[in-house]
Residue frames as qw, qx, qy, qz and C-alpha x, y, z in Angstrom:
[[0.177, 0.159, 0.058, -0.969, 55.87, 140.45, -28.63],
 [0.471, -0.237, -0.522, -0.670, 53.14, 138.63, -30.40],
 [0.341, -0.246, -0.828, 0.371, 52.16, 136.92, -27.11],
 [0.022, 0.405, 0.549, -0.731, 50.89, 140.25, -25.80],
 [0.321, 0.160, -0.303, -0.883, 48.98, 140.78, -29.04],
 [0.367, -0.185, -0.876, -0.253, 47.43, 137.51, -28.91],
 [0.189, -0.365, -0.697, 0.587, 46.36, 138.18, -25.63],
 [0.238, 0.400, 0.198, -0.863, 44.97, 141.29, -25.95],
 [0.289, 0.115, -0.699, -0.644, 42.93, 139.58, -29.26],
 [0.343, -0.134, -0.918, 0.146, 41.62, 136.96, -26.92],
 [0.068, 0.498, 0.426, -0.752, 40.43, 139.59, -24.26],
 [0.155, 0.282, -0.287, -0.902, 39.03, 141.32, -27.30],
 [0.485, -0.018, -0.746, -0.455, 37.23, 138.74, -29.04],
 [0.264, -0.486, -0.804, 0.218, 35.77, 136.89, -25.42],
 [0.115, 0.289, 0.562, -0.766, 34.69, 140.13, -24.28],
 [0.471, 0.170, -0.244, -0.831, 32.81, 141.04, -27.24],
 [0.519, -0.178, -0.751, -0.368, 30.84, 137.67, -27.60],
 [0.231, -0.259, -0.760, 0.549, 29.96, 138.12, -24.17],
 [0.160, 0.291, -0.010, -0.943, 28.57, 141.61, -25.08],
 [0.283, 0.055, -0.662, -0.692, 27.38, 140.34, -27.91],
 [0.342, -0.236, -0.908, -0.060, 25.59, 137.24, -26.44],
 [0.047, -0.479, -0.722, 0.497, 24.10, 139.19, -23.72],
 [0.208, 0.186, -0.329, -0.902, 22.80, 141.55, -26.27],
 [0.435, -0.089, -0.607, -0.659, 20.99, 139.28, -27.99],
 [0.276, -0.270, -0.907, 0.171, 19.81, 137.11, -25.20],
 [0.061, 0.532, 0.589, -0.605, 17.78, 140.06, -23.45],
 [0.386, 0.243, -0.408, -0.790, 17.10, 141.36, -27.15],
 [0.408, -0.206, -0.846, -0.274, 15.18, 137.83, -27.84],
 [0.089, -0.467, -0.693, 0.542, 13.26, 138.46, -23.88],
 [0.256, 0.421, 0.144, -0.858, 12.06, 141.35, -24.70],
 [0.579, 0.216, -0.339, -0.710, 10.31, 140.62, -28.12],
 [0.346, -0.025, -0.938, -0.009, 9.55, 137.12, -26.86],
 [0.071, -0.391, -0.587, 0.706, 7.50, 139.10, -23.83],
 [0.139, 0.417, -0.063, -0.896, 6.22, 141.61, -26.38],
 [0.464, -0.001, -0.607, -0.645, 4.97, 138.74, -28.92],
 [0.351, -0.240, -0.882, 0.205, 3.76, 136.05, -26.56],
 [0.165, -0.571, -0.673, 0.440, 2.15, 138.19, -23.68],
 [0.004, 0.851, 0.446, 0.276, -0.24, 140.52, -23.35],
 [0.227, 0.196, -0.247, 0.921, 0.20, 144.39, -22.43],
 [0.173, -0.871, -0.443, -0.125, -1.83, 146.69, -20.01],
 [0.055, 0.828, -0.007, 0.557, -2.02, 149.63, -18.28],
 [0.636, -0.393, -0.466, 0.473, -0.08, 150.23, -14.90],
 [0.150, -0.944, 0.146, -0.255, 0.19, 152.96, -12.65],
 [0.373, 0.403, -0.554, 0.626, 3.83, 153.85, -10.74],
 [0.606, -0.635, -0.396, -0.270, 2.69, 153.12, -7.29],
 [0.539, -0.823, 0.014, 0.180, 5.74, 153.62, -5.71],
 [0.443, 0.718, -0.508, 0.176, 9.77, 154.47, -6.29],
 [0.791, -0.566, 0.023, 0.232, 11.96, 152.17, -4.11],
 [0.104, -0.871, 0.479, -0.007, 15.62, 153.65, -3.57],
 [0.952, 0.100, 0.116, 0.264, 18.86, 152.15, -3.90],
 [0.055, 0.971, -0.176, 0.153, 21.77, 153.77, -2.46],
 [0.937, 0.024, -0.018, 0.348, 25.58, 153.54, -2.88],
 [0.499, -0.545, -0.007, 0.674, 28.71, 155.16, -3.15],
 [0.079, 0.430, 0.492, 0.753, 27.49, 156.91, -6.98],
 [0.018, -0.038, 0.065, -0.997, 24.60, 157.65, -5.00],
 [0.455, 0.266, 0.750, -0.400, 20.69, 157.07, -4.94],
 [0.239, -0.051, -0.630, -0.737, 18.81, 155.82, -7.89],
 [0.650, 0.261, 0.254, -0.667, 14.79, 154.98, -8.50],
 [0.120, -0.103, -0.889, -0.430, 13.42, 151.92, -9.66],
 [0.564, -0.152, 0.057, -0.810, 9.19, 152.16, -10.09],
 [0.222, 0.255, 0.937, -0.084, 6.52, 149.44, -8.73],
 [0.428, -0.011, -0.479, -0.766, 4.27, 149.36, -11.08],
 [0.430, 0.313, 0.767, -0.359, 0.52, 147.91, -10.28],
 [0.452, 0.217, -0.571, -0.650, -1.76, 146.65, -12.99],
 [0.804, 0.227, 0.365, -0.410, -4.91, 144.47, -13.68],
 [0.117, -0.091, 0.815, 0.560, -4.18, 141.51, -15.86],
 [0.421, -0.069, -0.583, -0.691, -7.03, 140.37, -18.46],
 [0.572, -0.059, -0.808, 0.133, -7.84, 137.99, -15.97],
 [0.507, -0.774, -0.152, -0.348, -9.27, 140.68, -13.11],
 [0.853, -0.276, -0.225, 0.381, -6.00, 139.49, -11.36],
 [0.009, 0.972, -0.205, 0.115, -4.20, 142.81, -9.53],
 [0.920, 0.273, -0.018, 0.281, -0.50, 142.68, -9.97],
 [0.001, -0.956, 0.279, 0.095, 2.55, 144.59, -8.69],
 [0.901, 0.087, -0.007, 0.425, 5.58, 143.84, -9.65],
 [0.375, -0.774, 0.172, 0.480, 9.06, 145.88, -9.39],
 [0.895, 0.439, 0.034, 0.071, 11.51, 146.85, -11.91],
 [0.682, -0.166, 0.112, 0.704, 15.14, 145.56, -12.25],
 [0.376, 0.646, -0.010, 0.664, 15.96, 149.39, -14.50],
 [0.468, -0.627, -0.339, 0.523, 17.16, 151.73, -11.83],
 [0.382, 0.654, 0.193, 0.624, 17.96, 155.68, -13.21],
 [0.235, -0.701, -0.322, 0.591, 18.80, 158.61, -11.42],
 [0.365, 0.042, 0.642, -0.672, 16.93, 160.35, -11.83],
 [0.457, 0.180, 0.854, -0.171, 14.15, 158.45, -11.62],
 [0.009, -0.078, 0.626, 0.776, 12.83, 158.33, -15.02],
 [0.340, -0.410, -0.818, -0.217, 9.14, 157.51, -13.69],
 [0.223, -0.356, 0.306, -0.854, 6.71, 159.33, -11.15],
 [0.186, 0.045, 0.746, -0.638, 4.32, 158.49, -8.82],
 [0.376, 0.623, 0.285, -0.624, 0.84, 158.34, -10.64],
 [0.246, 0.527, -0.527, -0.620, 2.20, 157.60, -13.99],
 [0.900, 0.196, 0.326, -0.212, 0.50, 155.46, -16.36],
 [0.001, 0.490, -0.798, -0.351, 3.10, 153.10, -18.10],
 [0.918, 0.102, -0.153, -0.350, 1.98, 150.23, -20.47],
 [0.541, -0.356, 0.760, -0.058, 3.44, 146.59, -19.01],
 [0.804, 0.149, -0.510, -0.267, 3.67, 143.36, -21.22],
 [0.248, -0.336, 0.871, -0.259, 3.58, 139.96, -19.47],
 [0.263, -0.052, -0.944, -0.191, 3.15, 136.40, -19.75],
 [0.658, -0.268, -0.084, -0.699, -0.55, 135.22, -18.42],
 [0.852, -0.242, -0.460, 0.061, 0.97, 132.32, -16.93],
 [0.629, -0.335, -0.263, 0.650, 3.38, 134.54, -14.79],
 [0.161, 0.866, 0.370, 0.296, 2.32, 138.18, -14.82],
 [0.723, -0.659, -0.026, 0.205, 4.57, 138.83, -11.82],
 [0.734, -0.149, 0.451, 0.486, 7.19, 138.83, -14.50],
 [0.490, 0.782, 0.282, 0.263, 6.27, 141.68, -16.40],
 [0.441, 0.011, 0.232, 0.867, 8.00, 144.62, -17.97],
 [0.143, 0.777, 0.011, -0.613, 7.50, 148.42, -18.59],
 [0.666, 0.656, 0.278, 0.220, 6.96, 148.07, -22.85],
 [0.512, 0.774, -0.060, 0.368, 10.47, 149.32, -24.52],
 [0.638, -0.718, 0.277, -0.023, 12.30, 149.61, -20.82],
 [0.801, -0.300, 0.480, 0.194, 15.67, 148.30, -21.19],
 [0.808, 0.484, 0.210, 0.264, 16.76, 148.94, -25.24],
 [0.036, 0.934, -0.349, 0.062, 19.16, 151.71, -24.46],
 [0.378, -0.503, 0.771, 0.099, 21.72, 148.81, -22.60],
 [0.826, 0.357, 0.387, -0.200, 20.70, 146.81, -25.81],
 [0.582, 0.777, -0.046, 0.238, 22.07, 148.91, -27.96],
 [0.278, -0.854, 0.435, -0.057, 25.03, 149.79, -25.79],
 [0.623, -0.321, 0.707, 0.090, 26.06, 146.20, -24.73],
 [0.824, 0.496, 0.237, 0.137, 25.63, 145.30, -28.68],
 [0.393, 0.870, -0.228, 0.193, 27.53, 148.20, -29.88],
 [0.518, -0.776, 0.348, -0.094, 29.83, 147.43, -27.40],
 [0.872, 0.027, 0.489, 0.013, 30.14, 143.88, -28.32],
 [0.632, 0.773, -0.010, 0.060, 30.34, 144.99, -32.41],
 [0.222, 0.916, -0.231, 0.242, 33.37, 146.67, -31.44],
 [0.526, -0.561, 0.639, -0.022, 35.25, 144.43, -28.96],
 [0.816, 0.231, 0.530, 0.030, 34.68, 142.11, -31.74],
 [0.582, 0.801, -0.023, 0.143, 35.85, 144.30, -34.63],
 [0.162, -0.854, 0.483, -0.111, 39.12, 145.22, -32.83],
 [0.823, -0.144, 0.542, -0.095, 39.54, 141.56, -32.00],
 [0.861, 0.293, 0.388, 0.149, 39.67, 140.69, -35.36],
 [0.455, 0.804, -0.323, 0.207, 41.75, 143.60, -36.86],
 [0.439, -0.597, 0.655, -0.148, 44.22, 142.72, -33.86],
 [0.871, -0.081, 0.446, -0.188, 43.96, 139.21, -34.73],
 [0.727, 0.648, 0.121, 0.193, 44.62, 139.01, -38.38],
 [0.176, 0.819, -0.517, 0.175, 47.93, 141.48, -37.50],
 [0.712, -0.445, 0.531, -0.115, 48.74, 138.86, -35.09],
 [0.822, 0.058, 0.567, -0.015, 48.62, 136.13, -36.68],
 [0.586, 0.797, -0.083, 0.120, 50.39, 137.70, -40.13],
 [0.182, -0.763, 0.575, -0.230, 53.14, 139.10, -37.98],
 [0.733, -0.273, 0.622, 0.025, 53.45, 135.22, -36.61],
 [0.867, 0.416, 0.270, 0.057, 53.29, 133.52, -40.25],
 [0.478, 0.827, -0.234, 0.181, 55.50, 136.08, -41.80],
 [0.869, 0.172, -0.321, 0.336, 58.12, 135.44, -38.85],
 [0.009, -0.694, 0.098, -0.714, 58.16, 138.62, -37.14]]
């Protein structure tokens, strides 16, 4: 029987540092994007679609002048249904000035932060209360 507790510890403990790690890695992008590069103003210039068997979300292209007089559209990876953005809206962008192409809608993206952390926290707490029974249960002889 402890076999299928270890296991399930294992699954428990890799997924959550996975969570975890990809928390923090796109937690460190973002405020690496946010200190380093600069922000302006964009407008939503279009919505492009993206349709499956859920259904059709909205991700905006955003257009924007960099400091640099240099005009800029770029897409973004967030999709939402519904679309959480309009036509005509002014959103503020950060991006690098060596790759502007690469920017971001400012604060886009911290909701699956906090999810895929909290997520993590908890595949990781479970992990370890699982674990510790495990691994008592083995010592003691059980």
């Amino acid at each position: 029987m402890p076999t299928k507790k270890l296991l399930v510890t294992i699954i428990l403990l890799t997924s959550g540092l996975v969570f975890s790690s990809i928390a923090g890695w796109l937690y460190y992008q973002q405020m690496t994007l946010e200190r380093n590069g600069l922000t302006a103003q964009g407008t939503v210039v279009d919505l492009l679609e993206s349709s499956d068997s859920d259904g059709t979300s909205y991700a905006p292209v955003i257009q924007f002048t960099t400091q640099g007089g240099r005009q800029v559209e770029f897409r973004s990876n967030h999709y939402s249904f519904p679309s959480e953005y309009e036509i005509g809206q002014t959103v503020t962008v950060s991006y690098l000035p060596e790759n502007p192409a690469n920017a971001t809608i400012q604060n886009q993206g911290r909701l699956l932060i906090i999810l895929l952390a909290i997520m993590g926290l908890l595949d990781l707490s479970l992990g370890t209360f699982f674990g510790i029974k495990t691994f008592s249960a083995i010592f003691q002889g059980e």
